[in-house]
N, CA, C and O atoms as a CHARMM CRD file, in Angstrom:
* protein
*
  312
    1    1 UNK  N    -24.06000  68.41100 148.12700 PROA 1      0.00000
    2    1 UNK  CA   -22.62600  68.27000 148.01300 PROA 1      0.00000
    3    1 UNK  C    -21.94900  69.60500 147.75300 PROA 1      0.00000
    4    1 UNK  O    -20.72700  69.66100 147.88700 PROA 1      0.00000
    5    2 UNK  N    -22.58000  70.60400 147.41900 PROA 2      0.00000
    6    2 UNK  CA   -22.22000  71.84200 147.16200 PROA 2      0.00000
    7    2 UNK  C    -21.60700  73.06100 148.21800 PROA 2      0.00000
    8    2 UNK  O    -20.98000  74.10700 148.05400 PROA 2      0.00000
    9    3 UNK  N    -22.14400  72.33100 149.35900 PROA 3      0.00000
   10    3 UNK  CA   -21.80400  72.79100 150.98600 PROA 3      0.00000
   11    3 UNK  C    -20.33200  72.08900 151.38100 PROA 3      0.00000
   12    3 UNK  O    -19.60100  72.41000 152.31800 PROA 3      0.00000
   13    4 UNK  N    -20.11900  71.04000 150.39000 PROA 4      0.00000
   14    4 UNK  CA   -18.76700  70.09100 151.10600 PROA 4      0.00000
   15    4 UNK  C    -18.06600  71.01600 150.60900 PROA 4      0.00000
   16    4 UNK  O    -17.35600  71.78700 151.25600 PROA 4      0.00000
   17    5 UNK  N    -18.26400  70.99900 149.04900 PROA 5      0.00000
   18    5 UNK  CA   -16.88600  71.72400 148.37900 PROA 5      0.00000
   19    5 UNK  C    -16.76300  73.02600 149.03600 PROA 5      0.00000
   20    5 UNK  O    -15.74500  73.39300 149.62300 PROA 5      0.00000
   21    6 UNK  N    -17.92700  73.76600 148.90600 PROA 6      0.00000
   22    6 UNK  CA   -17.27500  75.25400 149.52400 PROA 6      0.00000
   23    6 UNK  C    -16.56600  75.05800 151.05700 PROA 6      0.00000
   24    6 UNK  O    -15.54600  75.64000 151.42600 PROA 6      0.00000
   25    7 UNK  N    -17.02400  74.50400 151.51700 PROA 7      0.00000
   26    7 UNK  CA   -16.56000  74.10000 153.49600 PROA 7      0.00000
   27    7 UNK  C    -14.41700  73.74500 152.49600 PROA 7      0.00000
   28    7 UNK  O    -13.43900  74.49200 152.47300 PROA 7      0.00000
   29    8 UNK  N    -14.58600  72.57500 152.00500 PROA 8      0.00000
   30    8 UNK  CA   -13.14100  72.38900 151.28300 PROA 8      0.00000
   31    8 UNK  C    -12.36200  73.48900 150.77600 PROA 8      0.00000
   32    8 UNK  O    -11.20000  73.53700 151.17900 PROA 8      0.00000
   33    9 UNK  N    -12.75600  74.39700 149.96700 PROA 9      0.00000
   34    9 UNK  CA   -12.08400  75.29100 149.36400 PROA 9      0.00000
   35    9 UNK  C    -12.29800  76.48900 150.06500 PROA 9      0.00000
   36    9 UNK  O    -11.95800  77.48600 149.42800 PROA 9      0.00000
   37   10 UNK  N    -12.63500  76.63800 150.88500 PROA 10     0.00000
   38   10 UNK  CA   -12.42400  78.18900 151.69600 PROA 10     0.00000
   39   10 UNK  C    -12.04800  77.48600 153.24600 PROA 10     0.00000
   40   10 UNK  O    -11.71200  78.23300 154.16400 PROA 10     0.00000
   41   11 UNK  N    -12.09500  76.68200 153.35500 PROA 11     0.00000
   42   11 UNK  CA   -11.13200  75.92600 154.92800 PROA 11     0.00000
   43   11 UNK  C     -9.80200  76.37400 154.81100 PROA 11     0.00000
   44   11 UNK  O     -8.90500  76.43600 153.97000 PROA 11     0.00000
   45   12 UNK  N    -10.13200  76.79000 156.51500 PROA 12     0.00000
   46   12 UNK  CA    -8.33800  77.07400 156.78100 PROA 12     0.00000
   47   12 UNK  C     -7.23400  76.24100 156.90100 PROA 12     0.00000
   48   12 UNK  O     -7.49100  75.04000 156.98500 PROA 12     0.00000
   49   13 UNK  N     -6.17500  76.54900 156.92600 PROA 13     0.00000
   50   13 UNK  CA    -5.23600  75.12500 157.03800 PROA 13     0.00000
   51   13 UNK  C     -5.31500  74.53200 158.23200 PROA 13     0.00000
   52   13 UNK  O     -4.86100  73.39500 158.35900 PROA 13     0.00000
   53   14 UNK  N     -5.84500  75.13500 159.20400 PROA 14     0.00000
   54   14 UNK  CA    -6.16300  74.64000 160.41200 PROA 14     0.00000
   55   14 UNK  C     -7.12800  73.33000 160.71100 PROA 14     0.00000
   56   14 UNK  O     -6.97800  72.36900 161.46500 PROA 14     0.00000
   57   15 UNK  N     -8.16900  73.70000 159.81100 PROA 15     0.00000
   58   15 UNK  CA    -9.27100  72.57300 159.59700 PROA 15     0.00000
   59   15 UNK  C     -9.05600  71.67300 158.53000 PROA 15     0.00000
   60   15 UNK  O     -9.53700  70.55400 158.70900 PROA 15     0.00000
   61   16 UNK  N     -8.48300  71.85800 157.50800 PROA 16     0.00000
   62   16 UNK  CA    -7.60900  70.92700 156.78700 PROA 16     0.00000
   63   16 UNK  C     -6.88900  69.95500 157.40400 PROA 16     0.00000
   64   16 UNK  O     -7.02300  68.74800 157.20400 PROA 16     0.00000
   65   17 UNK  N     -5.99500  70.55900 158.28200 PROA 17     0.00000
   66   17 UNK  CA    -5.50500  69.72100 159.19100 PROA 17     0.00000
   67   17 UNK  C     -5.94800  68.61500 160.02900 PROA 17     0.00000
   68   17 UNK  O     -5.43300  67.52300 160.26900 PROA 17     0.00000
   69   18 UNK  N     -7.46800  69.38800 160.57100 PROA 18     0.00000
   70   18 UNK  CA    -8.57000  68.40500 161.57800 PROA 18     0.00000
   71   18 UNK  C     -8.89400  67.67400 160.32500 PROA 18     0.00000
   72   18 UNK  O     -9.38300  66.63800 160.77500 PROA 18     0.00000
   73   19 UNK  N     -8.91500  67.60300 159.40100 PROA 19     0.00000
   74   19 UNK  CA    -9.69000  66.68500 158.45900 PROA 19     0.00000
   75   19 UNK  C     -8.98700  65.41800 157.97900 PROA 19     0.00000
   76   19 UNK  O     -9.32400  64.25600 157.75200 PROA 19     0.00000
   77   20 UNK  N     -7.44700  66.41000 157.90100 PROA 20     0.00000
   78   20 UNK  CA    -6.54000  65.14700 157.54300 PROA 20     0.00000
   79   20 UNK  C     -6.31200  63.85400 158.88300 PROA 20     0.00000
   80   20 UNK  O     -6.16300  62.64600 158.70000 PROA 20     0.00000
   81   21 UNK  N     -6.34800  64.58400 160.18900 PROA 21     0.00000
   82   21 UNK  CA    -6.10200  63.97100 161.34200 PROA 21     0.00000
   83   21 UNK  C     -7.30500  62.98800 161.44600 PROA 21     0.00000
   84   21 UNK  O     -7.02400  61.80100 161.61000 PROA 21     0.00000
   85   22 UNK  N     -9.04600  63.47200 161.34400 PROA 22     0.00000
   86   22 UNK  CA    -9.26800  62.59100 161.34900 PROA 22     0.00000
   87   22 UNK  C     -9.52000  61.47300 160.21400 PROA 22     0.00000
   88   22 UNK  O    -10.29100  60.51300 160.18700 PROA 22     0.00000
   89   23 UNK  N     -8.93600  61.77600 159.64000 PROA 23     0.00000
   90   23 UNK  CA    -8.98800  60.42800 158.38400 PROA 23     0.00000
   91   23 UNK  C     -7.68300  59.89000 158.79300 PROA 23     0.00000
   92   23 UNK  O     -6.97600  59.23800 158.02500 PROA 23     0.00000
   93   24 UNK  N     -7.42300  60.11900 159.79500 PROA 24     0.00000
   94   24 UNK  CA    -5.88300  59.44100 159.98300 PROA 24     0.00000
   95   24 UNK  C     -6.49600  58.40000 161.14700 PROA 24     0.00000
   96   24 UNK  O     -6.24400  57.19600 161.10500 PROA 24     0.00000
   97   25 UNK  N     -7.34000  59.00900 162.20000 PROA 25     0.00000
   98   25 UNK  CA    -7.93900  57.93100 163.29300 PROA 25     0.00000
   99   25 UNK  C     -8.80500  57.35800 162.91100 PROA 25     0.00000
  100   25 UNK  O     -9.07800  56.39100 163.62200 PROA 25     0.00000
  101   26 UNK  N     -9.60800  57.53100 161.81000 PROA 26     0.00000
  102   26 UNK  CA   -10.26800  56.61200 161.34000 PROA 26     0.00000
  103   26 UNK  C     -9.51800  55.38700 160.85900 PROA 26     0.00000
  104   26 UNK  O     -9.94700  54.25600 161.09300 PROA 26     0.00000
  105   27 UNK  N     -8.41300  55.60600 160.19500 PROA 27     0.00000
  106   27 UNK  CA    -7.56500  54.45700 159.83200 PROA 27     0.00000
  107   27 UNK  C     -7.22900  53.44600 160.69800 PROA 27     0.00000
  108   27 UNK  O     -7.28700  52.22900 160.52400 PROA 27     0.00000
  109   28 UNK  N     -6.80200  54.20300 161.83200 PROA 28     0.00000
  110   28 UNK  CA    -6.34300  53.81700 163.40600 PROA 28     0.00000
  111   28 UNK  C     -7.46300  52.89000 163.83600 PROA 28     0.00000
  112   28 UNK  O     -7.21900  51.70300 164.05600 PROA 28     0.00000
  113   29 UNK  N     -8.83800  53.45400 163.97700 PROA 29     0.00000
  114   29 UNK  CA    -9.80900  52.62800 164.45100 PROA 29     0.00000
  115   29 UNK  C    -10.06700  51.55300 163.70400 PROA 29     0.00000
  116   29 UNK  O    -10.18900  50.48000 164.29500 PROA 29     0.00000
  117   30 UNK  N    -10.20900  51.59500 162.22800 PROA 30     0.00000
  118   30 UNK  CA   -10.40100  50.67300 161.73500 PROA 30     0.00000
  119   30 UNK  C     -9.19200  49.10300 161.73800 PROA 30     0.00000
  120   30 UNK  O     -9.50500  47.91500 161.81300 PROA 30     0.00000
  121   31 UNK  N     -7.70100  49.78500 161.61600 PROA 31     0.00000
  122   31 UNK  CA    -6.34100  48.80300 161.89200 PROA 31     0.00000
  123   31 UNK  C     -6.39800  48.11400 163.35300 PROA 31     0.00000
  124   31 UNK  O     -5.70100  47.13200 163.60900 PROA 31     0.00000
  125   32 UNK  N     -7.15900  48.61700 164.16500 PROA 32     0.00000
  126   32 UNK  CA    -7.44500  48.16900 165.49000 PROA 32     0.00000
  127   32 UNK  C     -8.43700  47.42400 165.71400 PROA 32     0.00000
  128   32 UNK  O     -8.39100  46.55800 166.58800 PROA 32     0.00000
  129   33 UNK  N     -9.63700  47.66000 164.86600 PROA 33     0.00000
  130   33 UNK  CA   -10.55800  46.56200 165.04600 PROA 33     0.00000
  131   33 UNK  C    -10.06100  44.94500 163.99000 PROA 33     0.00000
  132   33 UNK  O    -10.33700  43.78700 164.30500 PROA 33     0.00000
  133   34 UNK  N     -9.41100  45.32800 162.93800 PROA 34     0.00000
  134   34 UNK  CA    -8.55100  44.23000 161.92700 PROA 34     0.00000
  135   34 UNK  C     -7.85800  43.27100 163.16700 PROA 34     0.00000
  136   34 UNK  O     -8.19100  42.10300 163.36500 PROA 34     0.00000
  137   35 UNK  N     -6.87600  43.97500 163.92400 PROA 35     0.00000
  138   35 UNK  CA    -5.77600  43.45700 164.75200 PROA 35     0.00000
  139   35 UNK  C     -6.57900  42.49800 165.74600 PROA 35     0.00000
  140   35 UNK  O     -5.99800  41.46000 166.06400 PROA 35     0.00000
  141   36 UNK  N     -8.08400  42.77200 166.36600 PROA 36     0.00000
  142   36 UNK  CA    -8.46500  41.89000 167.33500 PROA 36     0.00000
  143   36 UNK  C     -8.97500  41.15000 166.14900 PROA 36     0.00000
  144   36 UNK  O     -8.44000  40.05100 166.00300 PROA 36     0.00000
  145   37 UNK  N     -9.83900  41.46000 165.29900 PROA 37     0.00000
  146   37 UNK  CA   -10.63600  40.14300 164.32300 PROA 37     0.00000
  147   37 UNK  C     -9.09100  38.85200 164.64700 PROA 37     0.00000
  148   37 UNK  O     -9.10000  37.69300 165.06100 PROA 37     0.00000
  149   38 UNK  N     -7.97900  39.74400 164.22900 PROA 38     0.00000
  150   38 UNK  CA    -6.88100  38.50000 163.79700 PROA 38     0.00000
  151   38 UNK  C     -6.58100  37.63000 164.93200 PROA 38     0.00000
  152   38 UNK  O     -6.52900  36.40000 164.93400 PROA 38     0.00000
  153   39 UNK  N     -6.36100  38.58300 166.05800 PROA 39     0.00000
  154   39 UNK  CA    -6.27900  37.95300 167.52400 PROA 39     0.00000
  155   39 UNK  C     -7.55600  36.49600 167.93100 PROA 39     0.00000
  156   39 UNK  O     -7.35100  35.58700 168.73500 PROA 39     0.00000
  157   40 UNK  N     -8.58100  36.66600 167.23800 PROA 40     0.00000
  158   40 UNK  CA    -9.73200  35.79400 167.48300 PROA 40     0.00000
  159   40 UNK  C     -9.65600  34.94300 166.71400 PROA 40     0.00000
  160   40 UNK  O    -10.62400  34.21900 166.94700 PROA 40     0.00000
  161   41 UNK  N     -9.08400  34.53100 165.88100 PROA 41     0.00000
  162   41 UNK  CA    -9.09300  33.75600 164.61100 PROA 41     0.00000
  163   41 UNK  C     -8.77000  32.19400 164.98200 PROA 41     0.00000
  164   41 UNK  O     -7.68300  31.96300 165.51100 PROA 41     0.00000
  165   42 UNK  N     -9.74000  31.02800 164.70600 PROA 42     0.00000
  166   42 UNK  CA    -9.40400  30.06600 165.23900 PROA 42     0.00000
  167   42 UNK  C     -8.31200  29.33200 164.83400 PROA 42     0.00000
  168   42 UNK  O     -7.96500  28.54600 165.71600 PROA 42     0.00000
  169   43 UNK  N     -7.27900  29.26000 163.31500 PROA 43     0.00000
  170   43 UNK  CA    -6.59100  28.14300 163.00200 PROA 43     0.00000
  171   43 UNK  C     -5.36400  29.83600 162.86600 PROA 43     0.00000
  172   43 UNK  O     -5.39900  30.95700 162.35700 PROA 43     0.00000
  173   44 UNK  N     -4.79800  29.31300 163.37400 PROA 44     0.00000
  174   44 UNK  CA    -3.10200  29.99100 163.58800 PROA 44     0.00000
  175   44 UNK  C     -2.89300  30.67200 162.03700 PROA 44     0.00000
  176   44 UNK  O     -2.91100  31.85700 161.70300 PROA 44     0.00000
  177   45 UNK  N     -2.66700  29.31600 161.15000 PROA 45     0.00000
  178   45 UNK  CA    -1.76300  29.21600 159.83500 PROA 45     0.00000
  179   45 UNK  C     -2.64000  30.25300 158.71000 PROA 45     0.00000
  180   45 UNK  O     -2.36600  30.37200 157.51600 PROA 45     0.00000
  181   46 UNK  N     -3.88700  31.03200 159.53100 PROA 46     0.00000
  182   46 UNK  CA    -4.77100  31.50100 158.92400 PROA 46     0.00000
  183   46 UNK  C     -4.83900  33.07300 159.10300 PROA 46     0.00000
  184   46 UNK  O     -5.78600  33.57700 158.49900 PROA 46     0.00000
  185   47 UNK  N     -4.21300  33.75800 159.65100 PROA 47     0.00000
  186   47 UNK  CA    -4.41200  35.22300 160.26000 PROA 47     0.00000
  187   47 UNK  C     -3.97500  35.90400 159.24900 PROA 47     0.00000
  188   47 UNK  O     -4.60300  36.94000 159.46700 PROA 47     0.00000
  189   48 UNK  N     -3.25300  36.16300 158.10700 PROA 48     0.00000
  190   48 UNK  CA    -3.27800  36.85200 157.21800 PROA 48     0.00000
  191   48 UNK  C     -1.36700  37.60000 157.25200 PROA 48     0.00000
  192   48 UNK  O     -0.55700  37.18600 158.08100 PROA 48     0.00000
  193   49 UNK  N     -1.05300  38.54500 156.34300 PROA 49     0.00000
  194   49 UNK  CA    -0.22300  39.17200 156.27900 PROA 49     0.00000
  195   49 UNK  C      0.30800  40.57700 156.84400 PROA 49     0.00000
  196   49 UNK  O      1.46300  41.00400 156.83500 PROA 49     0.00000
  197   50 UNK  N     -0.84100  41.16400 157.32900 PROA 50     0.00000
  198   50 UNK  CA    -0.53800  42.69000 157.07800 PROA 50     0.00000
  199   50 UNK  C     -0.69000  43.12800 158.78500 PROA 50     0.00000
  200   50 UNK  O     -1.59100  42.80300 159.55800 PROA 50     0.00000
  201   51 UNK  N      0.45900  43.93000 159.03500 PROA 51     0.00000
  202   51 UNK  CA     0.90500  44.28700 160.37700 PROA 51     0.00000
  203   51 UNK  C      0.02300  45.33800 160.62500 PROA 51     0.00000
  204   51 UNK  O      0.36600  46.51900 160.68300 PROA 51     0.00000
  205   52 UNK  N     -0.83400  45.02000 160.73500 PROA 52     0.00000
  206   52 UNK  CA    -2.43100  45.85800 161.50400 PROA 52     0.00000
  207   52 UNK  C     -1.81000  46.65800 162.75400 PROA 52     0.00000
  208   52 UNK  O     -1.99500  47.87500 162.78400 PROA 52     0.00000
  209   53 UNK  N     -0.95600  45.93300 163.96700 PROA 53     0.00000
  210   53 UNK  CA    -0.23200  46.82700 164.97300 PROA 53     0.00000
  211   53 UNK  C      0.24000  48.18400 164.33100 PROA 53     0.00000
  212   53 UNK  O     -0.26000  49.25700 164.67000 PROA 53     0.00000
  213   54 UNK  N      1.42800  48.05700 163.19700 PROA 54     0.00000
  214   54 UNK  CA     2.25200  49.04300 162.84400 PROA 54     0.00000
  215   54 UNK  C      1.53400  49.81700 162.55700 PROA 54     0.00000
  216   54 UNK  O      1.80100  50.94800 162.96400 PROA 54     0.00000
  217   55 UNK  N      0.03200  49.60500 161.56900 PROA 55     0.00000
  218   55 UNK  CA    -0.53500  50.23900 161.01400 PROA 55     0.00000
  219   55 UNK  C     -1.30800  51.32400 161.84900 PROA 55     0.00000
  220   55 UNK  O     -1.34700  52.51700 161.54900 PROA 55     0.00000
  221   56 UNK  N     -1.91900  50.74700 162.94200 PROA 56     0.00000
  222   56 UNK  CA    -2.72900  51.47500 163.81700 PROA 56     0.00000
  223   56 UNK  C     -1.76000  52.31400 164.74000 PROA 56     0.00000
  224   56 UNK  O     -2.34700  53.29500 165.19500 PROA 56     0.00000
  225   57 UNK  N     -0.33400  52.20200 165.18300 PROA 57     0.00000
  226   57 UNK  CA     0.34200  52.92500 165.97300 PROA 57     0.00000
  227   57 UNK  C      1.00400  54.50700 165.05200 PROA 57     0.00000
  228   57 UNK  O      1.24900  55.56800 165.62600 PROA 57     0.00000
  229   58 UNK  N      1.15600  54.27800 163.70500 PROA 58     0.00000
  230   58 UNK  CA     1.52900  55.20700 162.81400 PROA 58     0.00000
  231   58 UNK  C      0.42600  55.81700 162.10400 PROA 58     0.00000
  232   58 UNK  O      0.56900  56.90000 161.53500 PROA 58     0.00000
  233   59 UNK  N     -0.77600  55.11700 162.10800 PROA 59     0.00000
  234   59 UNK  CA    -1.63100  56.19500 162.04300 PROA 59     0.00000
  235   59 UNK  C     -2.32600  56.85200 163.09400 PROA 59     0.00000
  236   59 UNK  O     -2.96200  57.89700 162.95000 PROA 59     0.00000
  237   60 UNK  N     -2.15400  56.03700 164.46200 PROA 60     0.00000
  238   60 UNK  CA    -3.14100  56.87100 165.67000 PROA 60     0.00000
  239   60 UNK  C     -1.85500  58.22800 166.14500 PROA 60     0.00000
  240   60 UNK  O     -1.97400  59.24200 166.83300 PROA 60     0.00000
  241   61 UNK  N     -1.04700  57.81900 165.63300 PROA 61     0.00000
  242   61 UNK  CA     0.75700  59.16500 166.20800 PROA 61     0.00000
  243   61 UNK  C      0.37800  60.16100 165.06500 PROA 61     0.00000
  244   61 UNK  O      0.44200  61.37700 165.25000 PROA 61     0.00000
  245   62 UNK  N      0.06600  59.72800 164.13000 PROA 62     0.00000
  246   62 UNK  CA    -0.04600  61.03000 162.60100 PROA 62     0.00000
  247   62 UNK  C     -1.45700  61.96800 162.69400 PROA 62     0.00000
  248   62 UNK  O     -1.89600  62.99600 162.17900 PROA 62     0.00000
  249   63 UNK  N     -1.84700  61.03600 163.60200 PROA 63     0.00000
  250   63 UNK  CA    -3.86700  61.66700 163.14300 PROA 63     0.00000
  251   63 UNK  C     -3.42800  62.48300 164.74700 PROA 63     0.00000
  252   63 UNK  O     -3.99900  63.56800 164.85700 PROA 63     0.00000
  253   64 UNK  N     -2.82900  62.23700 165.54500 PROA 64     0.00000
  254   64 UNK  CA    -3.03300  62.49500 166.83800 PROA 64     0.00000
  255   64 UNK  C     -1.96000  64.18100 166.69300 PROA 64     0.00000
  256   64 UNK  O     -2.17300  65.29900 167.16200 PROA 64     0.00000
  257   65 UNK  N     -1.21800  63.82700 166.13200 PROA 65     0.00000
  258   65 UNK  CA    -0.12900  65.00900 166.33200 PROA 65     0.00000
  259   65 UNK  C     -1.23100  66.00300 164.82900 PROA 65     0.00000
  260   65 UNK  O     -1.47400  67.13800 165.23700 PROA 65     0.00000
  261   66 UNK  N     -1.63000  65.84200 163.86400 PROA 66     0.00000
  262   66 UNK  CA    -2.26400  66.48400 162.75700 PROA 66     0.00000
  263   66 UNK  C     -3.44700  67.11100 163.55200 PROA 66     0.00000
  264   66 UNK  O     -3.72800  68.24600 163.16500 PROA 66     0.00000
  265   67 UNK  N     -4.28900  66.57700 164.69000 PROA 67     0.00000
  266   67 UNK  CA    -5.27800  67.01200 165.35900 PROA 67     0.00000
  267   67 UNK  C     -4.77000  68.06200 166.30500 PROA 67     0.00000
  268   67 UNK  O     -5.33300  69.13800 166.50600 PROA 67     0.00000
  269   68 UNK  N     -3.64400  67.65200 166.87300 PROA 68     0.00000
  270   68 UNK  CA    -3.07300  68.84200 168.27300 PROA 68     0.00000
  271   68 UNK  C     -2.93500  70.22000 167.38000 PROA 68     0.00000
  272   68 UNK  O     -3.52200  71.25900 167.68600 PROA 68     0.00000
  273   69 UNK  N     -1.95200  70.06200 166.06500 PROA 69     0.00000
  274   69 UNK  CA    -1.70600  71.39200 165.19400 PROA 69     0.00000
  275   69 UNK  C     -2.99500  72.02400 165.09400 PROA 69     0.00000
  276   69 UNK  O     -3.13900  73.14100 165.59300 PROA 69     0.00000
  277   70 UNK  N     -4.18000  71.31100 164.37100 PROA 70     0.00000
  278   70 UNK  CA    -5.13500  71.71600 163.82900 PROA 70     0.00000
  279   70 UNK  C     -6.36500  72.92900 165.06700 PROA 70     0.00000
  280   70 UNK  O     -6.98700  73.96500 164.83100 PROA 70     0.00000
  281   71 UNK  N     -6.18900  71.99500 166.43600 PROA 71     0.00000
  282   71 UNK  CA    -6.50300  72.63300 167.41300 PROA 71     0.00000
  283   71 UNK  C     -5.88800  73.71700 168.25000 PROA 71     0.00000
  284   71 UNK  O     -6.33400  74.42400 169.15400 PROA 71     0.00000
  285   72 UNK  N     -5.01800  73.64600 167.81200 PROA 72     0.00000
  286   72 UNK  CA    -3.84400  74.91100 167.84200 PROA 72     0.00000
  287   72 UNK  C     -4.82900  75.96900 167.40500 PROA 72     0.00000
  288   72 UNK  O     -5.69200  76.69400 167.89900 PROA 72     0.00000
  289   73 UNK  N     -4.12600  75.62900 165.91300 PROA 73     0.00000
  290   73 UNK  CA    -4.71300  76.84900 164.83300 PROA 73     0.00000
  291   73 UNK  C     -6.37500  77.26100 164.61400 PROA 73     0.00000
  292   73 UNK  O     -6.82500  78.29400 164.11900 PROA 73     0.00000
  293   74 UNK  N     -6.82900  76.53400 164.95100 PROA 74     0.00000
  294   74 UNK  CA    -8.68900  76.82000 165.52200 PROA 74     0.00000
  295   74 UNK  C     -8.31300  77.65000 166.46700 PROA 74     0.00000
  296   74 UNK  O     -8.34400  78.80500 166.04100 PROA 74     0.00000
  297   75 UNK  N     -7.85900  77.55300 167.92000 PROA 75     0.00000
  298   75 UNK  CA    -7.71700  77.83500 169.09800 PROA 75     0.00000
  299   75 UNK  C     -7.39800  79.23400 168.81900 PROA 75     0.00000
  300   75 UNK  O     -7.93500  80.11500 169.49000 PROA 75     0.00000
  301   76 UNK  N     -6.44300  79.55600 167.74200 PROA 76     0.00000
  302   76 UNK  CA    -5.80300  80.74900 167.86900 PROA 76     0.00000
  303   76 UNK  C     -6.66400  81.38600 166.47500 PROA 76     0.00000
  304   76 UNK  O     -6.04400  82.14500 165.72900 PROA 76     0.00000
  305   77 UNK  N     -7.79900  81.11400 166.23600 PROA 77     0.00000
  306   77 UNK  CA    -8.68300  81.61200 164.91300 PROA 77     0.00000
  307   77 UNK  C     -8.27700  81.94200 163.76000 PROA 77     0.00000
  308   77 UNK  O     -8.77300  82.96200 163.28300 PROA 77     0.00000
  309   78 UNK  N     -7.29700  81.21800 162.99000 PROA 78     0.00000
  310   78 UNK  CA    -6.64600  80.91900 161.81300 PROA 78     0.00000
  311   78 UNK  C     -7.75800  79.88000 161.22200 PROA 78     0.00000
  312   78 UNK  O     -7.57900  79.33900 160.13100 PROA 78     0.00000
């Protein structure tokens, strides 16, 4: 674990960025696999509360635009 922290605390904001982005599509993937479970669900009155769509479109736009910056700033060796 001693390799995470140093990789964390001497990362550029660039890769900070890739890190935040992908913990942002991970969210995405996961709100997307929620949204079909709900889609499959046999009794209607049963699918639950939570807008899994919204969730996965605002995090796949946040992780997606946090990844373009991040590949930017790699790209340009920051």
């Amino acid at each position: 674990m001693e390799w995470v922290h140093k990789f964390v605390v001497f990362a550029s904001e660039a890769k900070i960025l890739g890190l935040w982005g992908l913990a942002m599509i991970c969210i995405a993937a996961a709100a997307l696999i929620a949204e079909r479970r709900r889609n499959r669900v046999a009794r209607i009155d049963r699918i639950g509360w939570v807008p899994w769509t919204a969730i996965f479109m605002f995090s796949a736009m946040i992780g997606a635009g946090l990844l373009a910056l991040a590949a930017k700033g790699i790209a340009a060796g920051q």
